[in-house]
N, C-alpha and C positions, 0 to 999 in steps of 0.2 A: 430346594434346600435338602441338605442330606437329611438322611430320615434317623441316623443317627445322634444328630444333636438338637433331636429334640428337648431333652432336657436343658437347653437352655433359656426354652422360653418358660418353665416354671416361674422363674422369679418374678419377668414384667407383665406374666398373665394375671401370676395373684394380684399385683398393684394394682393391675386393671381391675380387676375384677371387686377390689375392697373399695376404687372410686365407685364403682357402680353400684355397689350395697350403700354406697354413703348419697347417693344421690337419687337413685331410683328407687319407687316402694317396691319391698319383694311381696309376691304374693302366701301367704301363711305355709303352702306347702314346699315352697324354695326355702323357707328360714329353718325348717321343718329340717331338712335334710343338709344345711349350713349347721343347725347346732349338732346333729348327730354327726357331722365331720370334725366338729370343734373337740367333743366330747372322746374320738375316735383318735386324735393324733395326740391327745393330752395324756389318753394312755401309752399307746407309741412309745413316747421320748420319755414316759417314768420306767416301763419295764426296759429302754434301750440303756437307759445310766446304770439299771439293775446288772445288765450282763455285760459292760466293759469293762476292759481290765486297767485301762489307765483312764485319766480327763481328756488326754492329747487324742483318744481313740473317739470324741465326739468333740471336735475340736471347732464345730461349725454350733455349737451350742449356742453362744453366746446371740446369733445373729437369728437362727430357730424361735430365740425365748422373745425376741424384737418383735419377730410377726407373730407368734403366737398372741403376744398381748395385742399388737394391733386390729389383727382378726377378732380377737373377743371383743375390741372395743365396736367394732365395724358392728358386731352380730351387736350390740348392744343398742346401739345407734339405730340400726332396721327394725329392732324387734320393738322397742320404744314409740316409732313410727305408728307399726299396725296395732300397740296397746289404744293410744293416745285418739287414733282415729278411727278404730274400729270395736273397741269394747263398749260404747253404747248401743250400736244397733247388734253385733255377734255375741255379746257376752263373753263368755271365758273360754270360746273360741278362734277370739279374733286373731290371736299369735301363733297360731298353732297348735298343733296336738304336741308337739315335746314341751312345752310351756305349761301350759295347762294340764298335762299329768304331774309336773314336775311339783305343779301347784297343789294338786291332790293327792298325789300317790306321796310323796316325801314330806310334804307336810299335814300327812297324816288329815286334810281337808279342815284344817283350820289356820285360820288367818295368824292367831298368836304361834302357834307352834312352827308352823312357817318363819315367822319373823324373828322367834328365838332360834332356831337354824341358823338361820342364814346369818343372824348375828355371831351366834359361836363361829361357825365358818372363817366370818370376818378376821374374827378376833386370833383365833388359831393360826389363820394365814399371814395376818400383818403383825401379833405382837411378837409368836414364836416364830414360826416357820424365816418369815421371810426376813426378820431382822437379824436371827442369829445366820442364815446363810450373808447377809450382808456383811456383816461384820468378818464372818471367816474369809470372806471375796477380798475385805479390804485388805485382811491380814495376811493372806497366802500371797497378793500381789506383791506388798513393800518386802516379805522377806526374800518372795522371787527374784524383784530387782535388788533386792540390797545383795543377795548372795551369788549373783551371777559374775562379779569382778573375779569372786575366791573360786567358783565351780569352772568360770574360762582357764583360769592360773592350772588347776590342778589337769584338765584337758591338756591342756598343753604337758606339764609336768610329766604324764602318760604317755604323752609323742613324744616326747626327748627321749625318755626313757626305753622307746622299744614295745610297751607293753600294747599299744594303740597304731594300727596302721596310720597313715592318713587321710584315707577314706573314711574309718571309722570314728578319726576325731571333726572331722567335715559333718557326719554324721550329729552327732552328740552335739556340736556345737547349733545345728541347724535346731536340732530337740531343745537346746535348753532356750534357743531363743523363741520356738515356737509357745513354749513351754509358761516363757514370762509373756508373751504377745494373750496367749490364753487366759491366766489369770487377767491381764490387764482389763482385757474386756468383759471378762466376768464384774469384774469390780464395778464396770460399769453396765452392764447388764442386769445385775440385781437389782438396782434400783428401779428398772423398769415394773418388776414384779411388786414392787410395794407402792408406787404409782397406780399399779392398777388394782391394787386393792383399795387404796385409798378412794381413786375413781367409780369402782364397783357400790360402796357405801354410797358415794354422793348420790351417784344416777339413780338407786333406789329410793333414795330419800327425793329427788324432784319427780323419780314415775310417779311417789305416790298424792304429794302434797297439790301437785301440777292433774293426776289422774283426776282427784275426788274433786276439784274444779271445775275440772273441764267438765265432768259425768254432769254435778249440781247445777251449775252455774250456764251451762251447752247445751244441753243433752238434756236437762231436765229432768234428772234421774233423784231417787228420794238417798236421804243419805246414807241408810242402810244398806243401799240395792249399791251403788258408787263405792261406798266401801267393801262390801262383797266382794265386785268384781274387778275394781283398778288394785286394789292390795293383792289379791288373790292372786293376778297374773304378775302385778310388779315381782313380789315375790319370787312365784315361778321364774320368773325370769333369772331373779338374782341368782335362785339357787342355781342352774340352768349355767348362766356363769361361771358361779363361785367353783363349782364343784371340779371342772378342767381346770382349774386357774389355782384351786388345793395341789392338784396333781403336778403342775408344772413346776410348781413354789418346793412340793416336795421334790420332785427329779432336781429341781438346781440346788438343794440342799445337798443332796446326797453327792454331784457333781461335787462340789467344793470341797465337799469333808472328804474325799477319797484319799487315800495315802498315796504316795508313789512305788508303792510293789505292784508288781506286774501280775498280780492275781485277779478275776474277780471277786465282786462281793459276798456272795451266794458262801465260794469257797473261804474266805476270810474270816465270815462270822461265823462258820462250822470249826475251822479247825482252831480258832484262839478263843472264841465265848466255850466251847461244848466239849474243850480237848483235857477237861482235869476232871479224872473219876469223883477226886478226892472232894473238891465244891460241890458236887450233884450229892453226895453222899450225905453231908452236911444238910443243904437245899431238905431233904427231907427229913433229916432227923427234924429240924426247925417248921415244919410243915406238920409235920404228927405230931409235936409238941404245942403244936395252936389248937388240936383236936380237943385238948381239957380245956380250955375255954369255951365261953358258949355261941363261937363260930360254929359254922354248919359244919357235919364230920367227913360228909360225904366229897365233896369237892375238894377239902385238901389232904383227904385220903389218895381220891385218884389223884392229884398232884405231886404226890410223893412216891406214890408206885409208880407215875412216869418220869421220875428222877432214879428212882432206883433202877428200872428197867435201861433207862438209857447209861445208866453208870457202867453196868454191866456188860453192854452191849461195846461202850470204850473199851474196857479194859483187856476183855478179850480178843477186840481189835489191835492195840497194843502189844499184847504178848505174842500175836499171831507175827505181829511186822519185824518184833526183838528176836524169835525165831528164825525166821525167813534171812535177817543180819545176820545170823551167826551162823547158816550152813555155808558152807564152805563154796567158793564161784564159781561156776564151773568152767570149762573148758573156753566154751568161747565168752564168754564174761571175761575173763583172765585176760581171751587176746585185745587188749587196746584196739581201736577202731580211731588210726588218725585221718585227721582231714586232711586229705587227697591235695587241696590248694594249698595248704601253710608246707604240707613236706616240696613243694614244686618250686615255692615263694623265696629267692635268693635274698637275702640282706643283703643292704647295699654296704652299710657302716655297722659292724659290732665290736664290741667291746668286749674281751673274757679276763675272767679276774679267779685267780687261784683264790683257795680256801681263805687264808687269812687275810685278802685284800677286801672281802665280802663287806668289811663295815663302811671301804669306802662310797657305796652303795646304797647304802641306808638312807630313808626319808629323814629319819626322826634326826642325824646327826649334825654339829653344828656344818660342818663343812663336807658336803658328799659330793658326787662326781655329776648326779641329775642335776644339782641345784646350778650348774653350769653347763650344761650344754645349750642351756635356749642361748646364753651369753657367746659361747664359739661358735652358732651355727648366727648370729646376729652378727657378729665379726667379722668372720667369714665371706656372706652375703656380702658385706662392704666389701672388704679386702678383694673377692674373687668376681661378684657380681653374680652369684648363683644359688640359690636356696639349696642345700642340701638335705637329703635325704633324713628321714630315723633315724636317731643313732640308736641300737639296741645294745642291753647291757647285761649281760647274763654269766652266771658262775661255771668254771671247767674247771672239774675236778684231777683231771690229764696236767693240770699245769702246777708247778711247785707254788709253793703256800702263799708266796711272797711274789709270785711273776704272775705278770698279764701280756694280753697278746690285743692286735689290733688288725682286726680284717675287713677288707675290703673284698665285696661279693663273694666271700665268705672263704677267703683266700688270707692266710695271716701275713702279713706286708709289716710288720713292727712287733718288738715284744722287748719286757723292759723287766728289772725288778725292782721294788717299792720296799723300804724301809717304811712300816703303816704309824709306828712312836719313833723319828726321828726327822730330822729336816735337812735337805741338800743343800749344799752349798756350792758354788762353782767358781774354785781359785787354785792358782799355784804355787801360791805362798811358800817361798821353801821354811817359815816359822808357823807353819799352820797347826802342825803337831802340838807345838809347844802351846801357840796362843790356846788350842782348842783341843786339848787332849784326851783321847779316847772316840776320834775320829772313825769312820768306816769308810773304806773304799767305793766309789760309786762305780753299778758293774753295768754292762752289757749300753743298751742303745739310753738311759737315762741319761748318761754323761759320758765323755769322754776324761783322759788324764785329769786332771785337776779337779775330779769331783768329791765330794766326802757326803758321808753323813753322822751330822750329828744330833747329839741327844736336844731334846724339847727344852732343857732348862741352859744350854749354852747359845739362847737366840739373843736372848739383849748383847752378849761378849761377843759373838756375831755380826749385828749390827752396830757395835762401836767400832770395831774393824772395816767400815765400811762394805760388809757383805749381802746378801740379800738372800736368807734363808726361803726356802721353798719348802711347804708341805707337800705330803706325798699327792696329796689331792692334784693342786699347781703340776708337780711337775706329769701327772698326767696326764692334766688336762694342756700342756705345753706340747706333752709327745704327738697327742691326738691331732692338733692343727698341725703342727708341722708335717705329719701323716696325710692328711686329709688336703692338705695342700701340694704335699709329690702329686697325690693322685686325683685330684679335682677332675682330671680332661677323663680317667675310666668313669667319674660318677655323674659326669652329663650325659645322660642316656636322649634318647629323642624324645619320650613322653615331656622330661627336665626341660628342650629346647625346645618343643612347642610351649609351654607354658612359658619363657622368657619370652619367643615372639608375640604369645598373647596381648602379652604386658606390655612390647611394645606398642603393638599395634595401637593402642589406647593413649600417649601419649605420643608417635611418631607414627598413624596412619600413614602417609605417604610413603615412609621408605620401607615401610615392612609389605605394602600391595604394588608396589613399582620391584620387588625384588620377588618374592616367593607366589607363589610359585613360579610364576613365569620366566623366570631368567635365571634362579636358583631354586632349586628342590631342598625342602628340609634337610633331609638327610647333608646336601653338602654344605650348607652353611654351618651344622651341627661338626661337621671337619675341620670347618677351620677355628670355631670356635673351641674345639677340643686342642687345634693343634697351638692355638695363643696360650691357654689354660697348661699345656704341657710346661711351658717356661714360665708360670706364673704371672702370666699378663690376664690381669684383671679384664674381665668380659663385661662390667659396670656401664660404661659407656655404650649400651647396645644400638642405640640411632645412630651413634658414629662409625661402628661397626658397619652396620646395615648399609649407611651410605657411602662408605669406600665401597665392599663388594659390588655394590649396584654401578658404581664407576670402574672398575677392573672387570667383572663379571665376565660384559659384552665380547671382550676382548681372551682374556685368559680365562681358564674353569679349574685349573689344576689346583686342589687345596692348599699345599705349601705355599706354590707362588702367591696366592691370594691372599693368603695369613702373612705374606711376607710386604704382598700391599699395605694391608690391614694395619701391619706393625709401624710403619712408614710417616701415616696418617694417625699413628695414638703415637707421634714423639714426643709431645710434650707431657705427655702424662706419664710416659714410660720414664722419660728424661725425671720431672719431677716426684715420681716414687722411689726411683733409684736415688737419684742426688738429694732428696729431702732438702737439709741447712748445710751441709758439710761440702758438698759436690761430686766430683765423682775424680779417680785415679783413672785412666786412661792403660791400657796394655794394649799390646796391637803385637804381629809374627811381621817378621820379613817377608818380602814380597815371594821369597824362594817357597818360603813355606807356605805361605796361600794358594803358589801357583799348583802344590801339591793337592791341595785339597779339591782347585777348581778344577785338575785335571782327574778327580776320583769319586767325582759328582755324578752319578748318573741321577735323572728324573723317572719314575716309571709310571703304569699310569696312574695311579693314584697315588703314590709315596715317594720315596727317594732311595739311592744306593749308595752308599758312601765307600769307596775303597781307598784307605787309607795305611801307610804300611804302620805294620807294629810297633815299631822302632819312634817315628815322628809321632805316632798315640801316645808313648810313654814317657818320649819325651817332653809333651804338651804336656802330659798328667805331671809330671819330678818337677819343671817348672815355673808351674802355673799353682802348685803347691808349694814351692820353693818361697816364692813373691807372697805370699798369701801370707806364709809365717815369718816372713824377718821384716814385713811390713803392716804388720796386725795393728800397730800402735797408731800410723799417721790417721789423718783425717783423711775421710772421705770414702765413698763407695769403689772398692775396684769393679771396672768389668772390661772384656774381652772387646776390643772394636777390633773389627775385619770387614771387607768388602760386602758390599750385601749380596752379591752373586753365588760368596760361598757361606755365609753365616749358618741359613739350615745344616749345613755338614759339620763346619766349627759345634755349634751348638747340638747336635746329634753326638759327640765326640767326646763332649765337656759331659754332656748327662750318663751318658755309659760309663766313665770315669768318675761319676757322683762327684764332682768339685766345685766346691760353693762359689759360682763367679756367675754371674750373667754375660751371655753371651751381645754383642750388641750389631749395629750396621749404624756406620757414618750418618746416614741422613735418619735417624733413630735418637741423636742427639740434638735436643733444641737449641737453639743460639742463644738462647737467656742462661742454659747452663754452665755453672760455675768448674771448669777442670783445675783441679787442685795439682796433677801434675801426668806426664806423660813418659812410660816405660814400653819399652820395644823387647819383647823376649828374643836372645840371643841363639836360642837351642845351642848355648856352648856351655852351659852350667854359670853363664854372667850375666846380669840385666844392664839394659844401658838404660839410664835416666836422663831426661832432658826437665832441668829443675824449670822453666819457663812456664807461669802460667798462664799466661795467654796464647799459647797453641793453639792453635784451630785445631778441632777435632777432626783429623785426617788417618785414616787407618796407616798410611806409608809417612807418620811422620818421622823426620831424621832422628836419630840420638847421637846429645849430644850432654854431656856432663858427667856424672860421678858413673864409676865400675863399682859394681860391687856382686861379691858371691853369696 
């Protein structure tokens, strides 16, 4: 066995060892040297509650305070044995010498002052001691469970916020459950201690009643001599008990009353009992004032002179530390000493808010920007399939009063300006002015043309218009997702994608130990999962995932291609997020202009080249923007369908051009999907529409029906 764990067999030596005191006689000088172990660790655990700074820091108490009583019961048990059997022929030797001085030397060798002992004891340990720890056990437990819904909420609150890593709210969360686990079994651990006082009473009361018997009635001892010596040692005994089992009763007192500041005791009750000159001053006036009465003079004279002395000794301590504040820092004082990891530490997601957007920010406010991010980054999760990161939220004074900025690893990717008393609207109403007059232009990335803002008290005339006002809050937190969704595929990092395949692993072991490592390395599944996340295809379904790659893998490794697997095999969910109830509007290029793209397709080895001429880019962009606007009103989703050979390039094309369309591939569309109608871009500045809807969804379908420019 390694020699280093030894300490495991602690716990089933004691068990052993408390059967064996329960069963076998010990000889007086074994109990001898069991009570002075008893006597020894009862001090232990009072001066170890004395120097820790929290309860969590003896958090193994509760299970300590178990055996400790069991152990005294054990010793109580043995010592009972050699009273009962050996006090008539040994006398008030027969338990031992710890027993037997305990009997004389504390109880001063008399049988009543003994028994008046050991009864104050009693009474000290079970009425005060151990009932009022009972009671604060009960009470720190329910408010620890009742408060832990509010202290998870505000943990969290913390991580949305920025202010909390997520180790560190892992942390805290781990503490506060530790924390209520603690109390919980305190609550039930006190009771043990008033069990064993109750116990401690009984057993003295049968040593003695059972002793003067057996002595009389056995032993044939006179009843002078029998009470002598069964009371004499019962006693001893009890005292011999009691007196560790005071000690414990006090240590879990003190355990329970501890606050949660992370100070010890020692310094706690120095610096808040003994920190106001002005009470010590007092203290003695009231102390030399008892002098004219016919109290002795002399002891609350010196009582007064060591208040006054210790008043003095404050004060001057105090003026020395108001001093020491007010010279001036010095040199290296002045230089800050930052932490080396936080200046290293990239944010993934932050938030910067000029001077006057700060209230958006606020706890106390009705509507702030924390009280919604657990809500986007919950959304999100659905929507993308990916837990994201901190969002942090911090004031830049670089920014106008009224604009915030939106960075990504700590790169500004979005910035907007915020009316903070008025509310946007987003219409083109050319009677907008009139309905809603005193209107404000909406600027920069918040809106485009038709946005406005208006005043807080034209929201009901607003909503009779059928409009739908947005506070500043809203349309920030609209900016933010929509942000956080361009860029989803930069903030799946690998730590991000090892903890997705965690997760899968747990509900789809199979395809997550049939694929990684052995046939796929993290890192390239984190490619293609980035490269679906590029075009908003939700990464949710990750066992579906996992098992296309594991069936393309063998054969193909290159990430596109595999993503373009991938996408093949999520048709129907792709099909079904895009067409919801409405369906989808169909566009598609002539065969001339796909052959351009398939012929400017190169593969490299991990990405793609796309050489496309300028001319058919801008073309695709005026077009494909063309369609977009003089069809904004039908029903239905538009997107791009093209052959899937060139789709990666189409779709490389489309994002560089920033143009709101999804790109798609023929076998991408499920057969249950509803097409609403099918347009073929002309690259001649006309659309041809084929009004049919029942089209199959074919990239080279004909057009046939209405011209229009």
């Amino acid at each position: 066995m390694n020699k280093n764990n030894w300490h495991e067999l602690i716990i089933p030596a004691g068990i052993i060892a408390c059967l064996l005191v329960l069963l076998v006689p010990l000889p007086p000088f074994m109990l001898d040297m069991l009570m002075a172990g008893n006597i020894t660790l009862a001090v232990v655990i009072l001066l170890t509650t004395l120097n820790i700074k929290t309860s969590l820091e003896l958090s193994v108490f509760p299970t300590v305070l178990l055996a400790a009583t069991l152990g005294r019961l054990v010793l109580n048990v043995a010592s009972t044995r050699l009273i009962l059997t050996g006090a008539s022929t040994q006398g008030t030797k027969a338990a031992g010498h710890v027993i037997e001085s305990f009997g004389n030397f504390v109880a001063g060798n008399d049988v009543v002052v003994g028994i008046v002992i050991f009864s104050i004891l009693v009474v000290i340990q079970f009425v005060v001691i151990t009932k009022g720890s009972t009671r604060v056990s009960e009470v720190a437990a329910r408010f620890t469970l009742d408060g832990m819904p509010g202290r998870q909420m505000a943990i969290d609150a913390d991580l949305n916020a920025g202010l909390i890593s997520q180790q560190e709210a892992q942390q805290q969360r781990k503490q506060l459950n530790s924390q209520a686990d603690f109390f919980g079994a305190m609550d039930g651990a006190s009771k043990f201690v008033r069990g064993d006082a109750i116990a401690a009473t009984m057993i003295t009361l049968i040593n003695i009643v059972v002793g003067l018997g057996y002595g009389i009635f056995k032993s044939g001892m006179d009843l002078s001599n029998a009470t002598e010596v069964y009371t004499k040692l019962t006693i001893g005994d009890g005292l011999v008990s009691q007196i560790p089992a005071l000690l414990i009763s006090l240590a879990t007192a003190v355990l329970v009353t501890r606050t949660s500041q992370d100070t010890k005791l020692s310094n706690q009750l120095i610096s808040q009992l003994f920190n106001k000159p002005q009470v010590l001053v007092i203290t003695a006036t009231f102390l030399t004032a008892l002098t004219f009465t016919q109290l002795p003079k002399l002891p609350m004279l010196s009582m007064a002179a060591g208040c006054i002395a210790l008043a003095y000794m404050l004060t001057k301590s105090q003026s020395s530390e108001t001093s020491d504040d007010a010279q001036p820092p010095t040199s290296e004082e002045t230089e800050a000493t930052p932490n080396l990891t936080d200046l290293l530490r990239v944010r993934a997601i932050e938030i910067t808010l000029g001077r006057r957007l700060l209230p958006l920010a606020e706890r106390n406010g009705d509507d702030n920007i924390l009280s919604r991010i657990q809500s986007i980054r919950n959304k999100l999760a659905i929507e993308l399939g990916m837990v994201l990161p901190e969002i942090r939220i911090r004031d830049n004074l670089q920014l106008a009063g009224n604009q915030y900025e939106i960075l990504i690893h700590e790169n500004p990717v979005a910035k907007g300006r915020l009316s903070v008393k008025r509310l946007l609207i987003i219409d083109d109403h050319p009677e907008l002015e009139t309905e809603l007059p005193g209107n404000v232009a909406g600027q920069e990335d918040v809106a485009n043309s038709g946005a406005y803002w208006i005043t807080t008290d034209q929201r009901d005339k607003a909503i009779q218009l059928g409009l739908h006002p947005l506070s500043p809050v809203e349309v920030l937190t609209i900016h933010l997702q929509d942000t956080v969704r361009e860029h989803a595929a930069s903030l799946l990092t690998r730590d991000t994608t090892n903890q997705l395949i965690e997760q899968a692993r747990g509900f789809s072991p199979v395809a997550v130990s049939g694929l990684i490592p052995d046939v796929l390395s993290l890192g390239q599944v984190q490619q293609v999962l980035r490269h679906l996340l590029t075009e908003q295809i939700s990464i949710r379904p990750l066992a579906e995932i996992l098992e296309a790659l594991s069936e393309i893998a063998p054969r193909q490794q290159h990430p596109i291609r595999m993503a373009e697997y991938v996408r093949a095999k999520l048709a129907r969910t792709i099909s079904a997020n895009l067409a919801r109830n409405e369906g989808l509007r169909l566009l598609t290029l002539r065969a001339d202009i796909e052959q351009q793209f398939n012929d400017g397709l190169q593969f490299t080895e991990l990405d793609m080249h796309v050489s496309v001429s300028l001319v058919t880019q801008e073309t695709l962009a005026r077009e494909v923007t063309g369609y977009l606007r003089q069809t904004q009103t039908e029903q239905g989703t538009p997107v791009l369908v093209v052959q899937q050979e060139i789709r990666p390039a189409v779709a490389h094309i489309v994002q560089q051009k920033r143009l709101n369309i999804a790109v798609l591939a023929a076998n991408e569309i499920s057969p249950e999907t509803t097409i609403q109608s099918h347009y073929q871009l002309s690259f001649d500045h006309s659309y041809t529409q084929s009004t049919s809807p029942s089209l199959a969804p074919t990239y080279h379908a004909p057009s046939t029906g209405n011209e229009f420019s």
